[in-house]
N, CA, C and O atoms as a CHARMM CRD file, in Angstrom:
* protein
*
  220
    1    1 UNK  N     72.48600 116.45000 103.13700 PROA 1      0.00000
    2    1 UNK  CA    71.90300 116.23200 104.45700 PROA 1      0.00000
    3    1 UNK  C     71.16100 117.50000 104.86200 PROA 1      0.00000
    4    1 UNK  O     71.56400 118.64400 104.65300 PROA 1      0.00000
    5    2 UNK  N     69.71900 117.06100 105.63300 PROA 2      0.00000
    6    2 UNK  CA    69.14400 118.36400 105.56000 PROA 2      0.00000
    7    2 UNK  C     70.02600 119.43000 106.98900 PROA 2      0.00000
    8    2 UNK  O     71.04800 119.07100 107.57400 PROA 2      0.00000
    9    3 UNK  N     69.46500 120.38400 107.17600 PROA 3      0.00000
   10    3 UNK  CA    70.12700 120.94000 108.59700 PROA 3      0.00000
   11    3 UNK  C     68.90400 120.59300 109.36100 PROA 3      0.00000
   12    3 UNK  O     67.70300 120.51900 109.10200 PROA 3      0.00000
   13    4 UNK  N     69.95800 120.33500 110.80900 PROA 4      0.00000
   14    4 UNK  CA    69.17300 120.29800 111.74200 PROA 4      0.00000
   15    4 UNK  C     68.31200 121.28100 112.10500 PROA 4      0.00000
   16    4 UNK  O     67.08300 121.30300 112.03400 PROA 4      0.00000
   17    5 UNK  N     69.15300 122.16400 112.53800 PROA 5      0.00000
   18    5 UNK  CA    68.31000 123.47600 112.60900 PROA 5      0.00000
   19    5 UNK  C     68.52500 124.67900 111.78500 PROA 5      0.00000
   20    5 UNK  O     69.55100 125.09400 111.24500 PROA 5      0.00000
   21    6 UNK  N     66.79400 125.34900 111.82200 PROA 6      0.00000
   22    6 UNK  CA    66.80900 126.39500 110.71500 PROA 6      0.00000
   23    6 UNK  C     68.05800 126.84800 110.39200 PROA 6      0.00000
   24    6 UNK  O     68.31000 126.65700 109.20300 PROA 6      0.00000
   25    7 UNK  N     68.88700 127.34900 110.97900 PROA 7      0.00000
   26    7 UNK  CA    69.96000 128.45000 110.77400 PROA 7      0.00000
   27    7 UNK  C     71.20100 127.80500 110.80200 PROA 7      0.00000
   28    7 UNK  O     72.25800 128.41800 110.95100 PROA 7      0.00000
   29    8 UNK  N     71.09900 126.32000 110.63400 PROA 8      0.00000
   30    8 UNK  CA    72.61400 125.85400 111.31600 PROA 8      0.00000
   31    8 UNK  C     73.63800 125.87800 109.99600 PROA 8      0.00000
   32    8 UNK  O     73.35500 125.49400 108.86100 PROA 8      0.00000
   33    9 UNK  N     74.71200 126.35100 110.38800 PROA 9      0.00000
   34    9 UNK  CA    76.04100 126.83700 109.37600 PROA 9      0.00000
   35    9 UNK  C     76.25400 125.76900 108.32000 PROA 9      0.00000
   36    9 UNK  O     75.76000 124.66000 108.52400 PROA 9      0.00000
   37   10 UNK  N     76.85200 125.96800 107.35400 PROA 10     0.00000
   38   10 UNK  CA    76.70800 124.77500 106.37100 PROA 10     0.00000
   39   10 UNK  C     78.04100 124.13400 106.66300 PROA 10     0.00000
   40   10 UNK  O     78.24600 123.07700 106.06500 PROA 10     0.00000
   41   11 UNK  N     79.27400 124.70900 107.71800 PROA 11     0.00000
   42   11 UNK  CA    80.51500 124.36200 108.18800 PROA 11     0.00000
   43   11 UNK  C     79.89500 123.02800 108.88200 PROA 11     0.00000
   44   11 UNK  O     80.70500 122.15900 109.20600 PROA 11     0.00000
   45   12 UNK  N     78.80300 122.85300 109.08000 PROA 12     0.00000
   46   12 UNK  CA    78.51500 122.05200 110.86800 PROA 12     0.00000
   47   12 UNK  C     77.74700 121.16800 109.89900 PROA 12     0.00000
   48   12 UNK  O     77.85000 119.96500 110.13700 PROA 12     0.00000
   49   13 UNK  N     77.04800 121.48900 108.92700 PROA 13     0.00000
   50   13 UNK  CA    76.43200 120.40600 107.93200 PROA 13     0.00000
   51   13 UNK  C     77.45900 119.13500 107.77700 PROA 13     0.00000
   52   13 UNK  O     77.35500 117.95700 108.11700 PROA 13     0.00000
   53   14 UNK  N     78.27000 119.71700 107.26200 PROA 14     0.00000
   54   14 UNK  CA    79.56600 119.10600 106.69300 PROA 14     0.00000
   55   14 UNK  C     79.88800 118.18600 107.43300 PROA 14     0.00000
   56   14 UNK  O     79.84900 116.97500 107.21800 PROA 14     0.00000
   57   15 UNK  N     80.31900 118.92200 108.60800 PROA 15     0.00000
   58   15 UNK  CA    80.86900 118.44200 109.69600 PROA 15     0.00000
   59   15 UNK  C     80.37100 116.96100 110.05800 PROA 15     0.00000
   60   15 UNK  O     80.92200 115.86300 109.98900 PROA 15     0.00000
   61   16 UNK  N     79.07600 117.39400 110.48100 PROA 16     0.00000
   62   16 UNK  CA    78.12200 116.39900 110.92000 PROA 16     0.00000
   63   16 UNK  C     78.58800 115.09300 110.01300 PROA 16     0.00000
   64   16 UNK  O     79.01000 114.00400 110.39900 PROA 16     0.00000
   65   17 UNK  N     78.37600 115.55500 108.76000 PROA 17     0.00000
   66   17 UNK  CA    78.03000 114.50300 107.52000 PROA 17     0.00000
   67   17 UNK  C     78.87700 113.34100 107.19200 PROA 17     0.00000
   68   17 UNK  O     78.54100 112.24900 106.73400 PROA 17     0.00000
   69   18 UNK  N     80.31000 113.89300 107.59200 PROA 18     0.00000
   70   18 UNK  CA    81.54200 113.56100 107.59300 PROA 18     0.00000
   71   18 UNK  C     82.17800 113.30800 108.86600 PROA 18     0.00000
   72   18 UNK  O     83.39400 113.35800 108.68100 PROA 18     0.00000
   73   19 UNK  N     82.00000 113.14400 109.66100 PROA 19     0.00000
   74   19 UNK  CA    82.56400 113.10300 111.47600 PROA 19     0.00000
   75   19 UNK  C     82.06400 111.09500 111.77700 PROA 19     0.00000
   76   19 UNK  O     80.91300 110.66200 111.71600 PROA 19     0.00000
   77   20 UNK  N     82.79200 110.61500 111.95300 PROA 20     0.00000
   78   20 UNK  CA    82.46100 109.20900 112.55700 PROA 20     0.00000
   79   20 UNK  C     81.28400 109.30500 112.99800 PROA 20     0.00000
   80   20 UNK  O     80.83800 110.44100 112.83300 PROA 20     0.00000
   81   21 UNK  N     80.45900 108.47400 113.57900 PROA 21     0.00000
   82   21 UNK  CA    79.06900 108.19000 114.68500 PROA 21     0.00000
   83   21 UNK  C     79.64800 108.10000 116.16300 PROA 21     0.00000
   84   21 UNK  O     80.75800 107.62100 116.39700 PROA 21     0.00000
   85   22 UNK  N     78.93800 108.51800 116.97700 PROA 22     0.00000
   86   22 UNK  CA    79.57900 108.12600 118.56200 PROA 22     0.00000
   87   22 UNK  C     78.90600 106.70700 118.68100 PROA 22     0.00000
   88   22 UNK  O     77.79100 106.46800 118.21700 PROA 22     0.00000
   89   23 UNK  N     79.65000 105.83200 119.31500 PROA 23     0.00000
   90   23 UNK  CA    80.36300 104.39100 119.74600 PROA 23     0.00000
   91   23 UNK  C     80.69400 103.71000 118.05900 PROA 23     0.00000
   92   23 UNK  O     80.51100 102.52800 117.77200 PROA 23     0.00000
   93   24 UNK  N     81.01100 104.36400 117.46600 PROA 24     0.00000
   94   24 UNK  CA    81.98300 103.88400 116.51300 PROA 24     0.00000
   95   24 UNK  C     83.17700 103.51500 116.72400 PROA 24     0.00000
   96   24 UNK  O     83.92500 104.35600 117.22300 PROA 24     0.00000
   97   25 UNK  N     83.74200 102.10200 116.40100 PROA 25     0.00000
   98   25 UNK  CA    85.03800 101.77400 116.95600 PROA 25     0.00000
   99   25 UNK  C     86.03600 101.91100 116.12500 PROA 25     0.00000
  100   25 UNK  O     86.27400 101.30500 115.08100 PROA 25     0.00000
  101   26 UNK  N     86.71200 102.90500 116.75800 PROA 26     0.00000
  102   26 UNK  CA    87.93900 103.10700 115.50300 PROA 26     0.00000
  103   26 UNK  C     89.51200 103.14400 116.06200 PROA 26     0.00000
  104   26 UNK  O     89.86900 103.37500 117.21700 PROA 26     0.00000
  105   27 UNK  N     90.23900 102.88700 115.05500 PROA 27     0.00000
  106   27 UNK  CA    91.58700 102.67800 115.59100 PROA 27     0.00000
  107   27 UNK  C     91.93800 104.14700 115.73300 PROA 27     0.00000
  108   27 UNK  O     91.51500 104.99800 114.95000 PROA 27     0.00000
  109   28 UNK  N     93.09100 104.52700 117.23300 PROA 28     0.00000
  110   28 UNK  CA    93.54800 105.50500 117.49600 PROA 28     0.00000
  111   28 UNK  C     94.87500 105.40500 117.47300 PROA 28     0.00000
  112   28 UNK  O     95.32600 104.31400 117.12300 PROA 28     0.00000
  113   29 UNK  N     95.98500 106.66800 117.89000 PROA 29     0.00000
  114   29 UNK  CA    97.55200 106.58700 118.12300 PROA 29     0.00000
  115   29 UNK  C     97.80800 105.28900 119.19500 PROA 29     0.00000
  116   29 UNK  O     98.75300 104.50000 119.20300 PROA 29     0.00000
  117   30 UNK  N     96.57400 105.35600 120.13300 PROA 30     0.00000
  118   30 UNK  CA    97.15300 104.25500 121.44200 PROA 30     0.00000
  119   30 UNK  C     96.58500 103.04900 121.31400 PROA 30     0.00000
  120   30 UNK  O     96.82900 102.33600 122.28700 PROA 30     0.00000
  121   31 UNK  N     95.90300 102.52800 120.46600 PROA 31     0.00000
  122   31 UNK  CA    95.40300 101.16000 120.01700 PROA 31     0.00000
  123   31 UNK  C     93.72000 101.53800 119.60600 PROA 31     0.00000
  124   31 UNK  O     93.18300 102.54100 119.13500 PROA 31     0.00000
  125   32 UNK  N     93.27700 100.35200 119.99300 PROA 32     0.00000
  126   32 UNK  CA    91.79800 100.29400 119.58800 PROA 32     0.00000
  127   32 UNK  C     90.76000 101.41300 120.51100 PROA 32     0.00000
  128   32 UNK  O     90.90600 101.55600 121.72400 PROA 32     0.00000
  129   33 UNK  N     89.73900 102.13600 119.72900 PROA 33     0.00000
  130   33 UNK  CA    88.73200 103.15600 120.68000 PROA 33     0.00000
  131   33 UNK  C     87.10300 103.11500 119.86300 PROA 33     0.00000
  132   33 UNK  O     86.69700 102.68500 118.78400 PROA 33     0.00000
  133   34 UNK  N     86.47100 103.82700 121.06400 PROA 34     0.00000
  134   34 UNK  CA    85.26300 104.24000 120.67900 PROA 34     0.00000
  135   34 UNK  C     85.07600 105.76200 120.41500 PROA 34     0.00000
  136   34 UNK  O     85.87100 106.48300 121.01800 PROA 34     0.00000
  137   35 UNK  N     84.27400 106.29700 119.71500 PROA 35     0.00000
  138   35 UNK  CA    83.84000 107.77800 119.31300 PROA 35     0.00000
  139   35 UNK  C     82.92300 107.84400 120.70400 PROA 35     0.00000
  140   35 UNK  O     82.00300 107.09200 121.02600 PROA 35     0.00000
  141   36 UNK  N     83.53500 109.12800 121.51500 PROA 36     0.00000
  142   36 UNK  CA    82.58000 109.27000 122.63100 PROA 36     0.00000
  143   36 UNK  C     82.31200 110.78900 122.58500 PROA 36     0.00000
  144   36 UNK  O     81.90200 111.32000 123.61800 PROA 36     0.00000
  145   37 UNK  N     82.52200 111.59500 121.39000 PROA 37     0.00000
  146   37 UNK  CA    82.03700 112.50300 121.27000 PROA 37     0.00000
  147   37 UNK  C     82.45200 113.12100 120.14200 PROA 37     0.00000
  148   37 UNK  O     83.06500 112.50700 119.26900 PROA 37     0.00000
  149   38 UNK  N     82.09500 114.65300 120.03800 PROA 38     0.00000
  150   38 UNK  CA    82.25400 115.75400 118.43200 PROA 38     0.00000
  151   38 UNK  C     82.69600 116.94900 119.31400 PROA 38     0.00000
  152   38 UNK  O     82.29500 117.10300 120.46800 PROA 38     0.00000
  153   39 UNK  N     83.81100 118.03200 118.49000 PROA 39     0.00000
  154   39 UNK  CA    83.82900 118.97400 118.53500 PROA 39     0.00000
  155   39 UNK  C     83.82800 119.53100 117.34200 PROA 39     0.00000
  156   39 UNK  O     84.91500 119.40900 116.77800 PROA 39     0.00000
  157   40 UNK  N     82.65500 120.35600 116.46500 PROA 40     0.00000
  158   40 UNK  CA    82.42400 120.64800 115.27000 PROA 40     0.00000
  159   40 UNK  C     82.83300 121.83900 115.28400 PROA 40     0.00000
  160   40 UNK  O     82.47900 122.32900 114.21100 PROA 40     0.00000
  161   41 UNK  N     83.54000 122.81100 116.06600 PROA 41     0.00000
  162   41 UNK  CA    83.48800 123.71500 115.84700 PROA 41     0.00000
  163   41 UNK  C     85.50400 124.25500 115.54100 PROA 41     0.00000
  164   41 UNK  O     86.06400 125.20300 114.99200 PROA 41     0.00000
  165   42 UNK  N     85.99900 122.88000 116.34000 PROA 42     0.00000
  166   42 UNK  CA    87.63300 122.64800 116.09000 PROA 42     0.00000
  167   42 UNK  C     87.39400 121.50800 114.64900 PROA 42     0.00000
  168   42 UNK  O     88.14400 121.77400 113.71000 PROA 42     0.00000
  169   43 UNK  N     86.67000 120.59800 114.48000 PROA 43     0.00000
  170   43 UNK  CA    86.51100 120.12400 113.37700 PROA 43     0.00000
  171   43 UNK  C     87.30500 118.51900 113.82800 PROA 43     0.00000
  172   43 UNK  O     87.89900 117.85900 112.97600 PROA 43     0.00000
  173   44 UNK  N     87.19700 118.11000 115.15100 PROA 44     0.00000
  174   44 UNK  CA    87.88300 116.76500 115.77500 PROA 44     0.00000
  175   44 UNK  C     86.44500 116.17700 116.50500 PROA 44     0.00000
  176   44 UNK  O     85.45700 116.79900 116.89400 PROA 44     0.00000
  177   45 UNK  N     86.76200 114.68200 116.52400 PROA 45     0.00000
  178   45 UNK  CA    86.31600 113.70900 117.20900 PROA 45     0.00000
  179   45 UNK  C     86.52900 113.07400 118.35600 PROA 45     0.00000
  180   45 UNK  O     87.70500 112.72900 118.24500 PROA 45     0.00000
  181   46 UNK  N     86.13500 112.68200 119.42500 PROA 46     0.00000
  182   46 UNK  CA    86.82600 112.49600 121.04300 PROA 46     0.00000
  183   46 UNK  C     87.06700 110.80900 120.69400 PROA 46     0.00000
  184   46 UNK  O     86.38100 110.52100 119.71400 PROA 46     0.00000
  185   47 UNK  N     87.45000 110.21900 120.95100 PROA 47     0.00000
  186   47 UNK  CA    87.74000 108.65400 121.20000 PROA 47     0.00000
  187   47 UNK  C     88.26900 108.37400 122.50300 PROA 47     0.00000
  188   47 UNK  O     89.18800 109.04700 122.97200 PROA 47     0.00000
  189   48 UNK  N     87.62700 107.21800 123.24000 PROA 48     0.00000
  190   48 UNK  CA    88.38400 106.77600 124.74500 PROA 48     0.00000
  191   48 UNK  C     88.80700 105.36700 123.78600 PROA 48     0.00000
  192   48 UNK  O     88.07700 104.60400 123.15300 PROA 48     0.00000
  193   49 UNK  N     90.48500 105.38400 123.99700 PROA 49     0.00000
  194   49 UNK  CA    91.12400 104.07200 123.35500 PROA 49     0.00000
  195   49 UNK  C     90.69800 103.40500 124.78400 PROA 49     0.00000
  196   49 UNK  O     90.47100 103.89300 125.89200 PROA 49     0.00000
  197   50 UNK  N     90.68800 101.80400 124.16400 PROA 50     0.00000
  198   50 UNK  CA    90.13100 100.26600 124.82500 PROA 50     0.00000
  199   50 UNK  C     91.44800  99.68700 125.46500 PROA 50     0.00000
  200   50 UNK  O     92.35700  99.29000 124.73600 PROA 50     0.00000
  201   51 UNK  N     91.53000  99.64700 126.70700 PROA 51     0.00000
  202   51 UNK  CA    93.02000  98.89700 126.85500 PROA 51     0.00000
  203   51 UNK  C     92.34300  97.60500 127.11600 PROA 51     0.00000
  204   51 UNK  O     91.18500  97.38500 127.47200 PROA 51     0.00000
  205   52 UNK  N     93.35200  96.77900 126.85100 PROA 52     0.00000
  206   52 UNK  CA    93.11300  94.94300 127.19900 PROA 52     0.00000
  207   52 UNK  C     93.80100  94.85000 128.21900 PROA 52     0.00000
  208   52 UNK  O     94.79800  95.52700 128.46900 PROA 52     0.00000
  209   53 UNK  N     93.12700  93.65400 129.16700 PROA 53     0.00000
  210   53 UNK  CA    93.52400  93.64700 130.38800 PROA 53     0.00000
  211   53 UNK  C     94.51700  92.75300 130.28100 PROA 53     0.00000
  212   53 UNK  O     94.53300  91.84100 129.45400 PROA 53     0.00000
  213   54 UNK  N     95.61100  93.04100 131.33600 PROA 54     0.00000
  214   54 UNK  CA    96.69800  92.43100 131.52700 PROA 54     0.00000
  215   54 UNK  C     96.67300  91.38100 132.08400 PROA 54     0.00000
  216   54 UNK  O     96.04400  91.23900 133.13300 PROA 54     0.00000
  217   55 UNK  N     97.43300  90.28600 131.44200 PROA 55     0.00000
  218   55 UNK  CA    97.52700  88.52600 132.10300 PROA 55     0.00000
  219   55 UNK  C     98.83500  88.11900 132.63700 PROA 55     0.00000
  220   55 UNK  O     98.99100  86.98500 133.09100 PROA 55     0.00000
């Protein structure tokens, strides 16, 4: 993958390359979520888990 920018670390290449997509739906500890963000520099992904509404 090329770098984004001129100088960008080959840690964050990686990162990038390998890190889910944001609104990717992926299963979490608390049920079902979306990717709503990156922290490349701890090397984690943010997810807001989906609750189902109660009947």
């Amino acid at each position: 993958m090329a770098p984004r920018h001129k100088y960008e670390h080959p840690l964050y290449q990686e990162f990038r390359a390998s890190a889910p997509r944001t609104g990717l739906a992926v299963d979490t500890p608390l049920g079902p979520g979306t990717v709503v963000g990156h922290n490349a520099r701890y090397g984690d992904a943010q997810a807001v888990a989906v609750s189902e509404p109660e009947e």
